[in-house]
ZADO-1210 file (C-alpha; in nm, 4 decimals, padded with zeros to 6 digits):
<atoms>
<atom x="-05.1126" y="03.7165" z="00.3102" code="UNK" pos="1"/>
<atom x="-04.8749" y="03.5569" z="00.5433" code="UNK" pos="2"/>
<atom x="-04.5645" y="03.7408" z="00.6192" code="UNK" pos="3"/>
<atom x="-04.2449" y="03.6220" z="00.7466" code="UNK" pos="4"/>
<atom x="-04.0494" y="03.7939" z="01.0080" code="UNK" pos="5"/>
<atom x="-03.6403" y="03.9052" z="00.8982" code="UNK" pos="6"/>
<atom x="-03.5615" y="03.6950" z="01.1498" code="UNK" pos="7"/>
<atom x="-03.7255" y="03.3585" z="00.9624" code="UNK" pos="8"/>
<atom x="-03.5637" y="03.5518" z="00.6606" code="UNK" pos="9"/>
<atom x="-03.2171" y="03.4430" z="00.8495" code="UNK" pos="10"/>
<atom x="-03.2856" y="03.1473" z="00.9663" code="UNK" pos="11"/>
<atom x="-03.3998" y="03.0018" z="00.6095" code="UNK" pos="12"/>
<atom x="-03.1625" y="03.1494" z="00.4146" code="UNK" pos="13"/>
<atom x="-02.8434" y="02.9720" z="00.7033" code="UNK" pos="14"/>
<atom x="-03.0627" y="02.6091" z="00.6700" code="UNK" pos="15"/>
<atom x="-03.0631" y="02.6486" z="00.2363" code="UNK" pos="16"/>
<atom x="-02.6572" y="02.7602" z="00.2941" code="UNK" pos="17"/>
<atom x="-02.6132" y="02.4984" z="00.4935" code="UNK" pos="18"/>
<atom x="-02.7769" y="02.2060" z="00.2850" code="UNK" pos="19"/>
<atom x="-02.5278" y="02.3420" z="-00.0239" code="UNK" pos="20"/>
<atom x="-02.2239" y="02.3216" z="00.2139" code="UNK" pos="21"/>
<atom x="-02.3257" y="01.9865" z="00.3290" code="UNK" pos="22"/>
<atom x="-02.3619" y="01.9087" z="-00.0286" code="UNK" pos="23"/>
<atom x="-02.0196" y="02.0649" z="-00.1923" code="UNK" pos="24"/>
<atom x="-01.8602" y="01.8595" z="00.1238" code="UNK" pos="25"/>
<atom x="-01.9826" y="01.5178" z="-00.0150" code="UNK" pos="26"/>
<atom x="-01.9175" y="01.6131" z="-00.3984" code="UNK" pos="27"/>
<atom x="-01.5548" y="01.7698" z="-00.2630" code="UNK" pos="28"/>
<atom x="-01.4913" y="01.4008" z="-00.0917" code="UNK" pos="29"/>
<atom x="-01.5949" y="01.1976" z="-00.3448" code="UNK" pos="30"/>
<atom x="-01.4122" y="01.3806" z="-00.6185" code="UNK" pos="31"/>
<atom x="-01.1023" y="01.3363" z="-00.3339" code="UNK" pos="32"/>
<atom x="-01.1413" y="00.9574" z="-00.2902" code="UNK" pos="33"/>
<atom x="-01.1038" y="00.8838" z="-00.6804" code="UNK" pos="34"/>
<atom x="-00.8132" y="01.1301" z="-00.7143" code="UNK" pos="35"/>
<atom x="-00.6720" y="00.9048" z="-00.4202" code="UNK" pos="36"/>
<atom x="-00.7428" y="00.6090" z="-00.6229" code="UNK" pos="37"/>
<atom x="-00.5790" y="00.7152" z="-00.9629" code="UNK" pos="38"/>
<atom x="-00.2792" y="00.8332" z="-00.7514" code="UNK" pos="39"/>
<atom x="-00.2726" y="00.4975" z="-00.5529" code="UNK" pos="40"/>
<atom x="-00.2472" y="00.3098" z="-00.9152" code="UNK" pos="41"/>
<atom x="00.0961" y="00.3988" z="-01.0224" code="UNK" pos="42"/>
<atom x="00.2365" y="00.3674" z="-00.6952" code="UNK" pos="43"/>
<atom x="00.1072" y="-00.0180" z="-00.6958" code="UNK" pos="44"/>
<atom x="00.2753" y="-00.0546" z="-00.9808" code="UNK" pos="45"/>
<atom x="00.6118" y="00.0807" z="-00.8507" code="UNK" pos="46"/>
<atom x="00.5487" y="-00.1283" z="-00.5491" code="UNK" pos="47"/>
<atom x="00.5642" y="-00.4900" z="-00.7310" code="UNK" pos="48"/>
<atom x="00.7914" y="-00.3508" z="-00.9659" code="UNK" pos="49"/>
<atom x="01.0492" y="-00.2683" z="-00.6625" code="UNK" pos="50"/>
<atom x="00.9816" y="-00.6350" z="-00.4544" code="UNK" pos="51"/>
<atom x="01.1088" y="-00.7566" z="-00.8110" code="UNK" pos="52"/>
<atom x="01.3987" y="-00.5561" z="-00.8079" code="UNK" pos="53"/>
<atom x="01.5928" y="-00.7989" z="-00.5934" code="UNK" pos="54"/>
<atom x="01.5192" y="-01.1157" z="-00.7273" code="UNK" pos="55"/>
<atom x="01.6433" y="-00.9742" z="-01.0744" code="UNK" pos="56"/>
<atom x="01.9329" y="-00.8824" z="-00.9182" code="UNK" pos="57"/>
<atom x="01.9992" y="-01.2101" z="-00.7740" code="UNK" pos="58"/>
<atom x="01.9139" y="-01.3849" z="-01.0652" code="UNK" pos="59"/>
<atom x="02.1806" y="-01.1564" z="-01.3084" code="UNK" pos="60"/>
<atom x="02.4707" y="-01.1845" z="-01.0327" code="UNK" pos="61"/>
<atom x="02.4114" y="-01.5722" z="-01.0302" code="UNK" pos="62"/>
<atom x="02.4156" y="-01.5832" z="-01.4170" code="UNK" pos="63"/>
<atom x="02.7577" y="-01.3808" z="-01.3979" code="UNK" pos="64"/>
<atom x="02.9001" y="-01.6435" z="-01.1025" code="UNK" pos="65"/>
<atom x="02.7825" y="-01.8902" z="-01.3462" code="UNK" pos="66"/>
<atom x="02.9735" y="-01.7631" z="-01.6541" code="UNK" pos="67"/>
<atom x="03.2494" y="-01.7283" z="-01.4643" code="UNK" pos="68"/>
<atom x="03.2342" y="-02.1152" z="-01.2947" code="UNK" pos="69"/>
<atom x="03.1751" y="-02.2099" z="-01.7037" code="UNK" pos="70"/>
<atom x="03.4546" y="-01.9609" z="-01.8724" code="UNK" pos="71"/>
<atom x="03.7230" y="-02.0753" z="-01.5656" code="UNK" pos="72"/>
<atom x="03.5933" y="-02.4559" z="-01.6196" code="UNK" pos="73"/>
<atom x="03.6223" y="-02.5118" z="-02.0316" code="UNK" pos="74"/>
<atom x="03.8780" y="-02.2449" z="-02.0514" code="UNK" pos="75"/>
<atom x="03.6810" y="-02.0207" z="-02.2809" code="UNK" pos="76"/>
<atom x="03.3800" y="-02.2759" z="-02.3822" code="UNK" pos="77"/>
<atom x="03.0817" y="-02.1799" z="-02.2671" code="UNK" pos="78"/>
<atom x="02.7519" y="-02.4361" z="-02.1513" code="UNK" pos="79"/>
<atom x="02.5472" y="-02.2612" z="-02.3693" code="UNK" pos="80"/>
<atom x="02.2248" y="-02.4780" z="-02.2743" code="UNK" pos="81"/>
<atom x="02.2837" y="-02.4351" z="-01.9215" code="UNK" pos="82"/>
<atom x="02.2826" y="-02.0334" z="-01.9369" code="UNK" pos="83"/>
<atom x="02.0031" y="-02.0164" z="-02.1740" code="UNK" pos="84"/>
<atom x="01.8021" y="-02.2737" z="-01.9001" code="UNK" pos="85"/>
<atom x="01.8783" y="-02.0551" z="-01.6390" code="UNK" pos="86"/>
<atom x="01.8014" y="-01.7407" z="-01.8341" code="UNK" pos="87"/>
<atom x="01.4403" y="-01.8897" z="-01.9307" code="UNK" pos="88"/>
<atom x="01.3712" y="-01.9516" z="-01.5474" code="UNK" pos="89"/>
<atom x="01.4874" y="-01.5996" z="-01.4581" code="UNK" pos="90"/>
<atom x="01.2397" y="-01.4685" z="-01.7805" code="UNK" pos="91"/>
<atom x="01.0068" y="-01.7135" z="-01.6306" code="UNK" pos="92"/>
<atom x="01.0100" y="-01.5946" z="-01.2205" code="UNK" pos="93"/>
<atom x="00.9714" y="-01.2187" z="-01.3185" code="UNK" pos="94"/>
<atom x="00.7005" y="-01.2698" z="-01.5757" code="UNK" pos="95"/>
<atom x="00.5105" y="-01.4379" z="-01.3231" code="UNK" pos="96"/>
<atom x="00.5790" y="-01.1683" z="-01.0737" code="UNK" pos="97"/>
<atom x="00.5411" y="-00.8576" z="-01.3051" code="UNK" pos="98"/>
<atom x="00.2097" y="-00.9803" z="-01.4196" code="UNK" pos="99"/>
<atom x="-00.1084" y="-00.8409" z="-01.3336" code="UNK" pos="100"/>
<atom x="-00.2965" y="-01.0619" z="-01.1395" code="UNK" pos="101"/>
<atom x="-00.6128" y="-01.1050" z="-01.3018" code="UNK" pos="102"/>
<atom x="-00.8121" y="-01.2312" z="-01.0056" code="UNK" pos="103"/>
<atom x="-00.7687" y="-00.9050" z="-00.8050" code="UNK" pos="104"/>
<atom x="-00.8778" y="-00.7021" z="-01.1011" code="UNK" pos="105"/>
<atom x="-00.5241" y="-00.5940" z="-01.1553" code="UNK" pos="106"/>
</atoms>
């Protein structure tokens, strides 16, 4: 019978320790990357919502120039086809920025 020293003992029992660190490192990482992922998807979101942010704004503070050019123009008569043109394009330019873009998987 073949008997092993305490000192192969050691060295076999630090190489089996060391293969389940190694392993716990790559389940620890990969568990890490697709938390980083899932907290990466809201911010996306956020992101495009935010580089709309201005456009909207421009596109209500033109509307209110506009009523006011219409309501100082017809003295209280408003160009009711006008507004609800320029209201359609505004629906029209954040729909097609708020979208997900179906190309990219979004």
């Amino acid at each position: 019978m073949l008997r092993m020293s305490s000192r192969d003992t050691w060295k076999q029992l630090l190489i089996a320790e060391s293969e389940l660190n190694r392993a716990n490192l790559v389940a620890d990482l990969t568990r890490l990357r697709l938390e980083a992922r899932r907290l990466a998807r809201p911010a996306t979101r956020m992101r495009s919502l935010l580089r709309t942010l201005p456009m909207l704004l421009g596109g209500w503070l033109g509307m209110r120039r506009a009523r006011a050019a219409a309501d100082a123009a017809s003295a209280g008569g408003m160009p009711w086809l006008r507004i609800l043109s320029r209201a359609a394009g505004l629906v029209a330019a954040v729909w097609t920025a708020t979208r997900p873009d179906r190309r990219r998987g979004g």
